[in-house]
Phi, psi and omega in degrees: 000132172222176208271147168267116197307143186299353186263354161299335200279335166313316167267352130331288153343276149316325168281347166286354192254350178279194192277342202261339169308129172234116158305114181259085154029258161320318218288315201288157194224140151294169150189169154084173165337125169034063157051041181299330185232151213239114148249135202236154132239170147241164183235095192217159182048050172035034158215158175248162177220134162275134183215122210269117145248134225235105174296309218280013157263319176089011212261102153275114171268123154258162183183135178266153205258105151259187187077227152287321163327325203264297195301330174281322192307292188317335187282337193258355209189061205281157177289101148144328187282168198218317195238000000 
């Protein structure tokens, strides 16, 4: 997994809020006191991305998901599923 280079995250941004974005559901979490951290993936530009957002900060982490990483997500959360 690595961090999404900065002249990317503006249209990242926005394109995760489009029509072209596929939210894979199942995958996303709550966590920490009162849902303090958001974690999301998506499926966009034939890539997944994660994208960590942290409240009690305001702080969004992007990061595209590869490797082995990639390779366990698809096995539990296959290309095409949504929930």
């Amino acid at each position: 997994m690595w961090s999404v280079p900065t002249y990317l995250r503006r249209n990242l941004l926005q394109d995760l809020e489009g029509p072209h974005a596929q939210r894979v559901d199942a995958a996303c979490f709550l966590d920490g006191t009162e849902d303090e951290h958001r974690v999301e993936f998506f499926r966009l530009w034939g890539r997944l991305v994660r994208r960590h957002y942290n409240r009690r900060t305001d702080a969004t982490a992007l990061h595209f998901v590869d490797g082995e990483d990639l390779e366990l997500f698809n096995h539990f959360y296959p290309e095409g599923s949504r929930a």
